[in-house]
N, C-alpha and C positions, 0 to 999 in steps of 0.2 A: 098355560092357556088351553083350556080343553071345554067346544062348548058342541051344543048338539044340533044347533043350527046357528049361522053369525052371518045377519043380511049385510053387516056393515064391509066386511072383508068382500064378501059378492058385490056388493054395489061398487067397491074400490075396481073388482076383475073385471066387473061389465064391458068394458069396452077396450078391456085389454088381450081377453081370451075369449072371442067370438064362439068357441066350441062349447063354454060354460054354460051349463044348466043348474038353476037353484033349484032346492037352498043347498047351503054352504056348511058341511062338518067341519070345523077345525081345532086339532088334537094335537099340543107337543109330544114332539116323540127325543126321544134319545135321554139319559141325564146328564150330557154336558154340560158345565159349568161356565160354556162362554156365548159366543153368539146364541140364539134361542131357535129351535128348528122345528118348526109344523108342517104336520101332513094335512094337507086340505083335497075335500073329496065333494064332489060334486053329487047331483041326485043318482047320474046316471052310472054313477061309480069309478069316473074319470079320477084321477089325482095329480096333484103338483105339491111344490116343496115349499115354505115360507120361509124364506130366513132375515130375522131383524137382531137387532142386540140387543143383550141383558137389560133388566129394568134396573133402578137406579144407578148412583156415580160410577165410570168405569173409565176404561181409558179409550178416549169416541178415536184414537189411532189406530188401537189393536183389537176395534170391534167396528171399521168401515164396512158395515154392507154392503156397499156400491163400488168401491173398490174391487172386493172381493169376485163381485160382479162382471167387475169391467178385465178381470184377468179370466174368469170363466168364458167370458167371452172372445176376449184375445185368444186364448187356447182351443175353440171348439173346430176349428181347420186344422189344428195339429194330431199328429198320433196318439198325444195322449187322452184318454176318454174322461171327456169331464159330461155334465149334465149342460142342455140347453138351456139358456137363460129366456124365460118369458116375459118377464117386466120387473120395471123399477116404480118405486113410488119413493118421497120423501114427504114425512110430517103432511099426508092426508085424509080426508075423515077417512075411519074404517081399519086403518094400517098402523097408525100411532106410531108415527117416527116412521124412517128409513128405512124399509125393508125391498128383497127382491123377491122375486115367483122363478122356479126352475121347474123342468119339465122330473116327472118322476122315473128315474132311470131305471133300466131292471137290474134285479141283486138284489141281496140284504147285508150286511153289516153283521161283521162278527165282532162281538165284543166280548163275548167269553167263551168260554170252554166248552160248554154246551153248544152256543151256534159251531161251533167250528167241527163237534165231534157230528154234525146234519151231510158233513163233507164226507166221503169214501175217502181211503185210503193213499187211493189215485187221484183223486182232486187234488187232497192234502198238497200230495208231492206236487202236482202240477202248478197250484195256486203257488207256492214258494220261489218256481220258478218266473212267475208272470211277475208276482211284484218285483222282481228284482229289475227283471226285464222294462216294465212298466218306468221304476227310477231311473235307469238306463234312459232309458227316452227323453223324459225331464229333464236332467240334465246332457242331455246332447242337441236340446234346442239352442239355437243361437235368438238371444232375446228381441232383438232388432226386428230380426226375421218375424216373427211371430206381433210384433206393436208394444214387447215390453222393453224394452231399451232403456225407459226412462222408470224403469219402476221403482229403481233404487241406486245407490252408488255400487259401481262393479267390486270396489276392493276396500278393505277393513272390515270385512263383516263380523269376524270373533269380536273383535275391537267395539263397534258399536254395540254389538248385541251384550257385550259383558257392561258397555257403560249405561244401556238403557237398564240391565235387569238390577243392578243396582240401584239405580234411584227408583225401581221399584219397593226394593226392598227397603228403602229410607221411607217408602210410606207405608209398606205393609208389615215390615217383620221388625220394629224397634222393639217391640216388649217380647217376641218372640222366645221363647225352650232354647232355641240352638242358633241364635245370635251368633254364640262363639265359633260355632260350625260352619255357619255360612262366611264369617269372616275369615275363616282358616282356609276352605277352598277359594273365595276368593284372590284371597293371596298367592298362592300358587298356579290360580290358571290364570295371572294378568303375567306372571313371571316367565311363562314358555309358552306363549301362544306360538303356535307352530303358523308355517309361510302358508301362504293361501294358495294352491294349483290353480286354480279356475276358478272364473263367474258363471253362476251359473242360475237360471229362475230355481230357485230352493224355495221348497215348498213350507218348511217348517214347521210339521206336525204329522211327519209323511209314518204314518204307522197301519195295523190292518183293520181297526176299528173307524177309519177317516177313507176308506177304501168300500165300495159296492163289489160283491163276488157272486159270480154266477156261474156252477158246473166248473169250477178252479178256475177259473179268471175275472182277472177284475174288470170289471164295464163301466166305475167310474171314480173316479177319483174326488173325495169331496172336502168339504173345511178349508178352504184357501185362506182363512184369515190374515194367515200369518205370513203367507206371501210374500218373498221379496228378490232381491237379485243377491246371492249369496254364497257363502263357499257349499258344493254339495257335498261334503264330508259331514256337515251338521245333519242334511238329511237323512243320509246311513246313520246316525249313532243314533237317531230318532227310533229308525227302523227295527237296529239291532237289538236297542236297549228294549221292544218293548217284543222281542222274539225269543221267551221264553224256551225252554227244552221243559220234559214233564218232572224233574226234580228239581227245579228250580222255584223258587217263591218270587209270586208277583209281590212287587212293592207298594208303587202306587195307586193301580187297577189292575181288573183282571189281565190275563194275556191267553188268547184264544190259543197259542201257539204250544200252550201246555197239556193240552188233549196227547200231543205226540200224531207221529203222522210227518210232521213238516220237516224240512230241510234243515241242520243245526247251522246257526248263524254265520258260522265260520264258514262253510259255501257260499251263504249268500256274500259275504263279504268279497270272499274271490271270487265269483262269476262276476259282480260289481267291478272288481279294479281290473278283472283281464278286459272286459268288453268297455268303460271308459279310461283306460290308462293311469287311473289315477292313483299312487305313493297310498296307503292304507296304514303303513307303521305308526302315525300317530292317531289311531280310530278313541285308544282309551281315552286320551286327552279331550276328543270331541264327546263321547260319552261323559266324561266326568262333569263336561260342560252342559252337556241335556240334563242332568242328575240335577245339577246344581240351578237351574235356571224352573227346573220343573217345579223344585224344594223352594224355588219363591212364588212363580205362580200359584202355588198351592198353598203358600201363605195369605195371598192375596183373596183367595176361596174362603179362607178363615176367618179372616176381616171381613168379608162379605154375609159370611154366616152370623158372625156376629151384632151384625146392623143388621140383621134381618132380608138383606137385599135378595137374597135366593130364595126365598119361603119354605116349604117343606120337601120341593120336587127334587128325589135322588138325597135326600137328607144325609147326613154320617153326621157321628158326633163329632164334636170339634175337640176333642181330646184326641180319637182318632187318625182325624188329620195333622195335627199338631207331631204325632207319634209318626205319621210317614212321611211327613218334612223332614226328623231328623234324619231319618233310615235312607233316606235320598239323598242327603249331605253328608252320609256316612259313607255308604259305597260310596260318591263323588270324591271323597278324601283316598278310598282306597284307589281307587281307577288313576286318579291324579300324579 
């Protein structure tokens, strides 16, 4: 969605952001592959954030805007820095379907090499320390406290999240390359799911490309989608898996983390388990589990491509992706 003036979005904010001035730019930005995310800019060069879900069939669970919403807002009294939420709307003119308005936080978003090499040296090292600090936070809210309590079940999270990504894949990956791939780790991580330490609000996508950085710290934390009450061991292998060193090869996207400069995983892992206390010896097993859960949402990318449902924004061919599905289910075997 990118146009050069849209009265219809302005006419939806009239009376929701008094500070607004038409007309109305509104430009997706990012090429995420899930919720859909526009920067909207006003005459006087004011900005906020738009976020609604993907256009055609998805799954209206794992792409609640208002949800999403409703925990950014839960969390903006906490220490962890999310963006302020400015409005909601649901299926009205101008907005087409569910979306919410956040305020435009400061920071940019490192998603590759390049942003990341914009950092000094000292940033590097500092930012490595903040995000850790930052999931440190996260998970030492008590959910109650904060109005999440009810956001999920406290306990079986491996459990659930291995039975939901399967019957993902009974609709995405049947004619799939590496079928036999993804049934072979499945097998093995329903076999040792290791004991769950703690509940915790686990964020589920908690990586540095989903994170605002400004001067090496993060100012805000963003993509809640996937949201829920959960073990925060998944969120580390999130984090680790996607915290390159500079001779390593990204698999699935870039990993800003390979300029060099940052902290190697293995700190962040321990400054993680001394300051939350939490057993870290089974981390490959939760990695193997990101591998493998990613190797299906990525199938579902495929499928998507396929119908046409993405249109051309952030294109890859779909042989491409096909080819780092397996490479995802590969390491996942090996981690396993």
């Amino acid at each position: 969605m990118t146009t050069a003036q849209d009265g219809s979005v302005a006419g939806w904010l009239a009376g929701r952001v008094p500070e607004l001035s038409p007309p109305v730019e509104v430009h997706r930005i990012g090429a995420g592959q899930s919720n859909v995310t526009c920067l909207v800019r006003d005459r006087d060069g004011r900005e906020w954030i738009l976020r609604r879900p993907p256009a055609g069939a998805h799954d209206r669970a794992a792409h609640d805007v208002h949800r999403e919403a409703r925990i950014l807002r839960a969390l903006a009294e906490s220490p962890v820095p999310v963006p302020a939420v400015v409005a909601t709307g649901r299926d009205e003119a101008g907005i087409e379907g569910p979306s919410y308005l956040m305020e435009r936080a400061p920071g940019a978003v490192l998603e590759t090499e390049k942003d990341a090499a914009e950092l000094s040296p000292e940033e590097r090292l500092g930012l490595s320390e903040h995000v850790a600090d930052v999931l440190v936070t996260l998970h030492s809210l008590t959910p109650a406290d904060v109005g999440l309590g009810e956001l999920g079940r406290p306990d079986g999270y491996l459990e659930r999240q291995i039975r939901r990504t399967e019957r993902n894949w009974v609709l995405w990956g049947e004619l799939s390359e590496a079928a036999a791939e993804w049934t072979e780790c499945h097998r093995r991580l329903v076999r040792r799911i290791p004991r769950q330490q703690r509940t915790s609000i686990a964020h589920g996508d908690f990586r540095l490309p989903n994170l605002l950085v400004e001067r090496g710290r993060v100012t805000a934390v963003l993509d809640w989608e996937l949201c829920t009450l959960g073990d925060p061991l998944a969120d580390l292998a999130w984090l680790v898996d996607d915290w390159k060193g500079p001779k390593e090869p990204a698999i699935a996207m870039p990993s800003p983390t390979r300029v060099g400069g940052f902290q190697h995983r293995d700190r962040l892992v321990d400054a993680y388990s001394a300051a939350t206390g939490l057993n870290v010896s089974e981390l490959p097993y939760y990695r193997a589990f990101t591998h493998w859960k990613a190797a299906t949402l990525l199938q579902g990318v495929v499928l998507r491509r396929r119908g046409g449902g993405l249109g051309d924004h952030g294109a890859v061919a779909i042989v491409d992706l096909e080819s780092t599905v397996k490479s995802l289910l590969d390491e996942s075997l090996e981690l396993v």
